[in-house]
N, C-alpha and C positions, 0 to 999 in steps of 0.2 A: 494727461492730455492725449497721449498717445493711445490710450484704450477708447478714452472716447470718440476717436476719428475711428477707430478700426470696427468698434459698433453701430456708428454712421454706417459705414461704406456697407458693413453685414446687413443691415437692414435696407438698405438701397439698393445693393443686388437684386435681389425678388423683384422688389417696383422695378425694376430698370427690364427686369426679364420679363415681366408679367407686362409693360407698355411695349415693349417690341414683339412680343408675339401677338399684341390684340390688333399691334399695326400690321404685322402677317398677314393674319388670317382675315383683317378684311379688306386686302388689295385685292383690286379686282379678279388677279389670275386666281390665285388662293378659292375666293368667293362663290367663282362660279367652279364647281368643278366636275365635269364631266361624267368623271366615272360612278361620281354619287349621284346622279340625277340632277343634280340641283343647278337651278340656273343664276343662283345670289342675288346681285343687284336688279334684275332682270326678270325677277318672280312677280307673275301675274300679265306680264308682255308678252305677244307671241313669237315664239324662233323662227325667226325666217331662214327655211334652209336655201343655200345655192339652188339654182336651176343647173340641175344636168341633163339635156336632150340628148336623144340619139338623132345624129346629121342624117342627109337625106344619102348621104353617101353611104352612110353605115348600114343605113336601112336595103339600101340596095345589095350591098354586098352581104347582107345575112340573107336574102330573098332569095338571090340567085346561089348561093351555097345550099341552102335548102330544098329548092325545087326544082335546079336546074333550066336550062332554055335559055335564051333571050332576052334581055329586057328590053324593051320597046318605048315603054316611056315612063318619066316618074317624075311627082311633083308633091307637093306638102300645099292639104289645104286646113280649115277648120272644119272641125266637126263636133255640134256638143260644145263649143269652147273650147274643145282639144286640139292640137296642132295633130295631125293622122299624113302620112305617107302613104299617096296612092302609088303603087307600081306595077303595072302592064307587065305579065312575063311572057312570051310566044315559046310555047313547050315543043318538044322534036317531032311530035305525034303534028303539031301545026293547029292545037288552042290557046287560046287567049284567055290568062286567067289575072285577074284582078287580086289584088294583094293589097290590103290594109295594115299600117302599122303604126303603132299608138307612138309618136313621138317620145310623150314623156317616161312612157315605161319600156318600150322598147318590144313587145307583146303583139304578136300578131292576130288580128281582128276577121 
């Protein structure tokens, strides 16, 4: 009796390891996993990434580190569908130059 439970349990090992790892590997962390490209359950949908803009604030403050002078005025409109930062700078010489900047990439136009 004894050999025959202990041939049981031997041959139930493996199944017992072989359903817990198939339950692993396809929980959703497992599934999708980044570093392999793969997106698992998710394949064939498109990834929506976060929205990360540069503020009007930021924008300002790379303008004016860059070009120096003044800023006079600055506002965010649409252009193209793009959100673009316009900001007015008054340089020491006393022009006015117009400064474009692509919200979403941060790239000045």
């Amino acid at each position: 009796m004894t050999s025959l439970r202990t041939i049981s349990v031997r041959h139930l090992l493996p199944l017992l390891l072989l359903a817990l790892a198939s339950i692993y590997l396809a929980s959703p962390a497992v599934a999708a996993d980044p570093q392999r490209g793969d997106r698992g359950a998710d394949r064939g949908r498109p990834i929506v990434l976060a929205k990360s803009e540069m503020s009007l604030d930021a924008a300002v403050a790379m303008v004016r580190e860059r070009f120096g002078g003044k800023v006079i005025s600055a506002s965010t409109t649409s252009r193209g569908g793009k959100k673009v930062h316009v900001i007015k700078v008054l340089s020491d010489e006393g022009r006015v130059r117009t400064v474009r900047v692509d919200a979403q990439t941060g790239r000045i136009q």
